[in-house]
LUMSEFI-510198 format. One line per field, with one value per residue: x, y, z of N, C-alpha, C, O in turn; residue in one letter. Coordinates in steps of 0.2 Angstrom, whole numbers, always signed. Example, Ala and Ser with C-alpha at 12.3 -4.5 7.8 and 13.67 -1.06 7.14 Angstrom:
<sites>
n.u	[+66 / +64]
n.v	[-28 / -11]
n.w	[+39 / +35]
ca.u	[+62 / +68]
ca.v	[-22 / -5]
ca.w	[+39 / +36]
c.u	[+66 / +64]
c.v	[-16 / +0]
c.w	[+39 / +39]
o.u	[+71 / +67]
o.v	[-17 / +6]
o.w	[+42 / +40]
resn	[A / S]
</sites>
This chain:
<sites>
n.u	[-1220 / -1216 / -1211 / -1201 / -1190 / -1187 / -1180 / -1163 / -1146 / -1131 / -1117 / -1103 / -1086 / -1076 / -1071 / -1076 / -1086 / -1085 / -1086 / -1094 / -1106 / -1123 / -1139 / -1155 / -1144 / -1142 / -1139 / -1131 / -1131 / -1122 / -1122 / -1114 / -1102 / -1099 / -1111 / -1114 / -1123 / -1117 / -1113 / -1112 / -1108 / -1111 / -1099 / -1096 / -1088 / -1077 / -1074 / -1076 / -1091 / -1098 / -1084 / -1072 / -1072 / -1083 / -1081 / -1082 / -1087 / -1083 / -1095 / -1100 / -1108 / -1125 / -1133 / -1140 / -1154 / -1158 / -1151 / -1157 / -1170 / -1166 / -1159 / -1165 / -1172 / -1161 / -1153 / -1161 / -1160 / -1170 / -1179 / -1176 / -1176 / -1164 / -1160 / -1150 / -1155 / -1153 / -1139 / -1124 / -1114 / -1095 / -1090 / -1100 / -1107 / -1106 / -1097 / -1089 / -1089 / -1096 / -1113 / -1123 / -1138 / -1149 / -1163 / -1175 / -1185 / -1196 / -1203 / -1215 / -1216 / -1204 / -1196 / -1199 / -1197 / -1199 / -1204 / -1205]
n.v	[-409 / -427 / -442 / -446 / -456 / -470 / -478 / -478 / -485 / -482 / -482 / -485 / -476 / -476 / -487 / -487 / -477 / -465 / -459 / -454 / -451 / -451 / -461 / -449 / -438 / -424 / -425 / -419 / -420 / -422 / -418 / -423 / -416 / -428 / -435 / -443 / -446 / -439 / -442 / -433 / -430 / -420 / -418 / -413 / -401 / -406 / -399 / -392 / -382 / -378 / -374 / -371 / -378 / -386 / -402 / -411 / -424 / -435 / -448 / -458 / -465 / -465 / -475 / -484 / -481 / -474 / -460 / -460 / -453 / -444 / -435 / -425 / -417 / -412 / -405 / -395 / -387 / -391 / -390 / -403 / -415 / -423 / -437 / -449 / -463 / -476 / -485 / -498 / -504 / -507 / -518 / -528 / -532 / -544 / -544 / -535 / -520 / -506 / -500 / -490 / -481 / -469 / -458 / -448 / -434 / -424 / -413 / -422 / -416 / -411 / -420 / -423 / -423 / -412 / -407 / -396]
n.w	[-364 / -371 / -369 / -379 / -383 / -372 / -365 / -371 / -377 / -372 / -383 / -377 / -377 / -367 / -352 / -339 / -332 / -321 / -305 / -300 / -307 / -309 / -310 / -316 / -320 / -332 / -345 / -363 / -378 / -394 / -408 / -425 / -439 / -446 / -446 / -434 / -419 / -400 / -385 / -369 / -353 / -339 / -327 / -310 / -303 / -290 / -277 / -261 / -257 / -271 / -279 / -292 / -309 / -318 / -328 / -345 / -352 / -363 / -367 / -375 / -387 / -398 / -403 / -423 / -423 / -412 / -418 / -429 / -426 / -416 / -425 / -435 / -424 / -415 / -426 / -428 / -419 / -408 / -391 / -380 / -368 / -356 / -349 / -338 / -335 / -331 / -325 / -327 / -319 / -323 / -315 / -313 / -323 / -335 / -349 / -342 / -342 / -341 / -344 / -349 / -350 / -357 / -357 / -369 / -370 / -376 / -390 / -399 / -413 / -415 / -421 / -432 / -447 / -460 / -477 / -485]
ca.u	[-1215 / -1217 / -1205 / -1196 / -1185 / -1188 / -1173 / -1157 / -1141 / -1126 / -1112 / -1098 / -1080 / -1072 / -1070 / -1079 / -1087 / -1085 / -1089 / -1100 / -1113 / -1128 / -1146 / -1158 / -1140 / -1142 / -1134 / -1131 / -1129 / -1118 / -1121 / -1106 / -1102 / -1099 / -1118 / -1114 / -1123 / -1111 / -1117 / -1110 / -1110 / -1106 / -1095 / -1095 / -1081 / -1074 / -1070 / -1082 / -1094 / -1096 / -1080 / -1071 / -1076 / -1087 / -1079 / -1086 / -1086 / -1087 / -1096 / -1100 / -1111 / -1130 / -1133 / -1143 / -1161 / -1159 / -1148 / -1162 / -1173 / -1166 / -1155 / -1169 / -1171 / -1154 / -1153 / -1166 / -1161 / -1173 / -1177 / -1174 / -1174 / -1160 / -1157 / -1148 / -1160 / -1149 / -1131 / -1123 / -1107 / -1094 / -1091 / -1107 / -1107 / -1101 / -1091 / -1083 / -1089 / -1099 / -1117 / -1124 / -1146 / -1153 / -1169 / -1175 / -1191 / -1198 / -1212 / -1214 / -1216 / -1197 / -1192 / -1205 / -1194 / -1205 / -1203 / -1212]
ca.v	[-414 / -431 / -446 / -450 / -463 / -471 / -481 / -479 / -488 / -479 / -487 / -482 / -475 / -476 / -493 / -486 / -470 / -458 / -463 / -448 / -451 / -456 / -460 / -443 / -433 / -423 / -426 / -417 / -423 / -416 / -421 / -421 / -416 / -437 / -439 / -448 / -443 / -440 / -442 / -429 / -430 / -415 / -419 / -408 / -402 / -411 / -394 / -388 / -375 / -379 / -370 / -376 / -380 / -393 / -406 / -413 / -431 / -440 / -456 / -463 / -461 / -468 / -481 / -481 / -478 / -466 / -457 / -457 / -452 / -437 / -430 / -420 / -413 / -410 / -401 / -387 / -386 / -390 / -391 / -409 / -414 / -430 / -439 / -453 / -468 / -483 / -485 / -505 / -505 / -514 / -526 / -532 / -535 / -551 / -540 / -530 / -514 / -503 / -500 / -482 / -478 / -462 / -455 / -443 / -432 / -420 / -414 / -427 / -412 / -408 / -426 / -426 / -419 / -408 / -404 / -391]
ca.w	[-366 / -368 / -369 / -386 / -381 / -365 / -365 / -375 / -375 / -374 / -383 / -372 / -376 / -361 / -351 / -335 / -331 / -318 / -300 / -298 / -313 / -305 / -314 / -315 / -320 / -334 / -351 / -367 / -387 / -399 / -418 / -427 / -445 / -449 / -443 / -427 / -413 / -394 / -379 / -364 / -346 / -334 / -320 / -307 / -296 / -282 / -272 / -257 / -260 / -277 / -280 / -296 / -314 / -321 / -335 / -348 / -354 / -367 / -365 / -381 / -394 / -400 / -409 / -428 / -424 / -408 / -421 / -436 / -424 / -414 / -430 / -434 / -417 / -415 / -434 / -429 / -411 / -405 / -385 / -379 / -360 / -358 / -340 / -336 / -333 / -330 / -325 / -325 / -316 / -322 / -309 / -313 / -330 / -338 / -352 / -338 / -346 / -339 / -348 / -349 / -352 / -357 / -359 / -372 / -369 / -381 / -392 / -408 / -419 / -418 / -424 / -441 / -454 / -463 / -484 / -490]
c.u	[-1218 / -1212 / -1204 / -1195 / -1183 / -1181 / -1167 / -1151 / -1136 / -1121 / -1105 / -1092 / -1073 / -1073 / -1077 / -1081 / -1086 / -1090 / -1097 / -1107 / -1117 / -1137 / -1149 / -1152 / -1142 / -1139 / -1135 / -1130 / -1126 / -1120 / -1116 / -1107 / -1104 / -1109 / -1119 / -1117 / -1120 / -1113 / -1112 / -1113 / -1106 / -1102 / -1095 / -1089 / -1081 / -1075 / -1076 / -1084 / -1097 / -1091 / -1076 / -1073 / -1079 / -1083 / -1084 / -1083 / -1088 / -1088 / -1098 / -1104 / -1117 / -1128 / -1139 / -1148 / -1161 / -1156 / -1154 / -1166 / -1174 / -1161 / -1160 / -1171 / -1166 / -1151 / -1156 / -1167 / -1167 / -1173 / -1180 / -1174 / -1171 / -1159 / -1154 / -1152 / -1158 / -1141 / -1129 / -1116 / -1103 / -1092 / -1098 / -1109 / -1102 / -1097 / -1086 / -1083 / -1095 / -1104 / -1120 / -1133 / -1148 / -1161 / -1172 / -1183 / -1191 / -1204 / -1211 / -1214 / -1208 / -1192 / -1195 / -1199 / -1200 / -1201 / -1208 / -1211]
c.v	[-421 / -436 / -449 / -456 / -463 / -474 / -481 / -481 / -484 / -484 / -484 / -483 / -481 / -485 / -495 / -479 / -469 / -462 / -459 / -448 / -456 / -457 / -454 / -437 / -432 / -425 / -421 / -421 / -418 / -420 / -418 / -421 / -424 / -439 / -443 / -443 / -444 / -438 / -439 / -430 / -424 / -416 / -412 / -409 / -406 / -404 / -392 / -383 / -372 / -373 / -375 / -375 / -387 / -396 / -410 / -421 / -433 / -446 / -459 / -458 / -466 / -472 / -477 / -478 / -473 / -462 / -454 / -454 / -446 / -434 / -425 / -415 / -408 / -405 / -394 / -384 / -386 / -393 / -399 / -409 / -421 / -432 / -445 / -460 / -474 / -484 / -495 / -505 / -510 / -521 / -528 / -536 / -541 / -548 / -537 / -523 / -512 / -503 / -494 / -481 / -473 / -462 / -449 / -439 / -424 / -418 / -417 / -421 / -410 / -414 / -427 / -421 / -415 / -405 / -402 / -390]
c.w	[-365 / -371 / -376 / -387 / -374 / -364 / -369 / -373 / -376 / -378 / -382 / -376 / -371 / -358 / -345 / -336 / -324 / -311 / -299 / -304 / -308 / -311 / -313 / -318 / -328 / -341 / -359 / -373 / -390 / -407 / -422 / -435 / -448 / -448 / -437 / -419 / -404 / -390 / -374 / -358 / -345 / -329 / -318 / -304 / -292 / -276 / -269 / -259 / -267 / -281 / -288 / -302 / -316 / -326 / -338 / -350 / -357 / -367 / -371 / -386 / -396 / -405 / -415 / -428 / -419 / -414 / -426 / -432 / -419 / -421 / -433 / -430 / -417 / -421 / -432 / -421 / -407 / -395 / -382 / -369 / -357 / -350 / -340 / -331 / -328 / -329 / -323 / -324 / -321 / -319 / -309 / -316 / -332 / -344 / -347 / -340 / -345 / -344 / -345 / -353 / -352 / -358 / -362 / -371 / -373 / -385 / -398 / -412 / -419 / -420 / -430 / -443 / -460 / -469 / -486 / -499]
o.u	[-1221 / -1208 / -1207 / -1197 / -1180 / -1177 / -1166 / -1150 / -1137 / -1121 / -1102 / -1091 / -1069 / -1076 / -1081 / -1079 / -1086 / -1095 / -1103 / -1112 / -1116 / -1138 / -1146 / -1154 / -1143 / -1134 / -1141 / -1127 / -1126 / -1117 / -1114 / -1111 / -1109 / -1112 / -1125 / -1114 / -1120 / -1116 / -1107 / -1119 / -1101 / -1105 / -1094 / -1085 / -1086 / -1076 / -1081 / -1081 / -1097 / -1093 / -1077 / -1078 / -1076 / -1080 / -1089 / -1077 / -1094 / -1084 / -1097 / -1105 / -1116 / -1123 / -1142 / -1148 / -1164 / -1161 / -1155 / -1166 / -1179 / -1158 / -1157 / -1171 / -1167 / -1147 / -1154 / -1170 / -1168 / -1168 / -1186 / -1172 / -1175 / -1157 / -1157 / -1151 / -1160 / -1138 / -1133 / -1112 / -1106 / -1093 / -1099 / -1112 / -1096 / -1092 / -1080 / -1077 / -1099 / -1102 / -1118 / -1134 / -1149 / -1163 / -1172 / -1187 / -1187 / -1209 / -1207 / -1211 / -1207 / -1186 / -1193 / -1196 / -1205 / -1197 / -1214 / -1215]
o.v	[-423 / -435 / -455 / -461 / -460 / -470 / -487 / -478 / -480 / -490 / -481 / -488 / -485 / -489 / -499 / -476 / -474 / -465 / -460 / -445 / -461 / -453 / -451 / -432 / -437 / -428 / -420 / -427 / -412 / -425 / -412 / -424 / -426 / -444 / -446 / -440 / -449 / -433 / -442 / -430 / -422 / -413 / -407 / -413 / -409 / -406 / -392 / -379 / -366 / -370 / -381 / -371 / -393 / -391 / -411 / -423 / -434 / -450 / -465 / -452 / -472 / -473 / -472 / -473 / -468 / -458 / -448 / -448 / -442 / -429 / -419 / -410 / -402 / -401 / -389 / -380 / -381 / -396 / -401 / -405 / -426 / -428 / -448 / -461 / -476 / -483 / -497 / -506 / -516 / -527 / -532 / -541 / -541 / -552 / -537 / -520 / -516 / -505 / -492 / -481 / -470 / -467 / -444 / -444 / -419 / -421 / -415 / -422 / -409 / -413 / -432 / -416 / -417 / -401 / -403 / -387]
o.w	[-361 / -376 / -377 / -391 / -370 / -362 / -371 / -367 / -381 / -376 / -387 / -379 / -371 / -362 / -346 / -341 / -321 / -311 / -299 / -303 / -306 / -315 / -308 / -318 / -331 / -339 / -361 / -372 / -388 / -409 / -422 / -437 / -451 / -450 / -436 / -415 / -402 / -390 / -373 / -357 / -348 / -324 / -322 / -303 / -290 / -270 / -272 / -263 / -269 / -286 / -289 / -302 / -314 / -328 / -335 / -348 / -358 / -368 / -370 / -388 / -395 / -409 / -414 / -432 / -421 / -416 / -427 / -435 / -419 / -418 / -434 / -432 / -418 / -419 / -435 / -419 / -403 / -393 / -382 / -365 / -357 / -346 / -345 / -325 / -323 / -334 / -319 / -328 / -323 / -321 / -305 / -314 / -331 / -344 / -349 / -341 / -346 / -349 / -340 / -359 / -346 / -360 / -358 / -371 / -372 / -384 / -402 / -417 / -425 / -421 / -434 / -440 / -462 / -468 / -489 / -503]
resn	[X / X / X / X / X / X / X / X / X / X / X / X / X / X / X / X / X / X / X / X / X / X / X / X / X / X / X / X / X / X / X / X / X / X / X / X / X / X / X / X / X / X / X / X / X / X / X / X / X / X / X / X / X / X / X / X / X / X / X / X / X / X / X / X / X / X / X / X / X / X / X / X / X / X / X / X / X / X / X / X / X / X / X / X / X / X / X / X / X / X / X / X / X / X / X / X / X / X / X / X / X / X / X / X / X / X / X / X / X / X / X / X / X / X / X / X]
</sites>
């Protein structure tokens, strides 16, 4: 595997995220009929012993060029490896809106589009 997209911007939904999302944490894509791709977090339980179900989150959605870029990916399913690089609280930021970095790793052959 090797890194796609080193850094990508979430462009966040919600206001804030989830106290428990930390960098290194997993994430998922979802590509939607419209062509928008949707970025997923897994919240874990709260309950001791990891007792409980996980939820799902949705935090935003890529902007244009991650979008061109893994929609063929994502089209042929291929296997993808996504982490959470960057998290900017919002108390920090001068919007007051939390900021969200991914990173994509994979093999370049499942982002070429290929016409036979």
């Amino acid at each position: 595997m090797q890194p796609l997209i080193h850094k990508a911007s979430v462009h966040l939904t919600a206001k804030t995220l989830p106290a428990s999302v930390t960098p290194g944490d997993p994430v998922r894509l979802r590509l939607g009929d419209d062509g928008i791709i949707t970025v997923i977090l897994t919240i874990p339980s709260r309950l001791p012993f990891g007792l409980g179900r996980s939820r799902e989150f949705l935090a935003g959605k890529l902007g244009k060029q991650a979008t061109a870029l893994l929609k063929p990916a994502l089209q042929v399913s291929a296997h993808l490896r996504l982490r959470i690089v960057e998290i900017e609280p919002a108390h920090l930021s001068l919007n007051r809106r939390s900021k969200l970095y991914i990173s994509v790793w994979g093999e370049p052959e499942s982002i070429t589009t290929q016409q036979f």
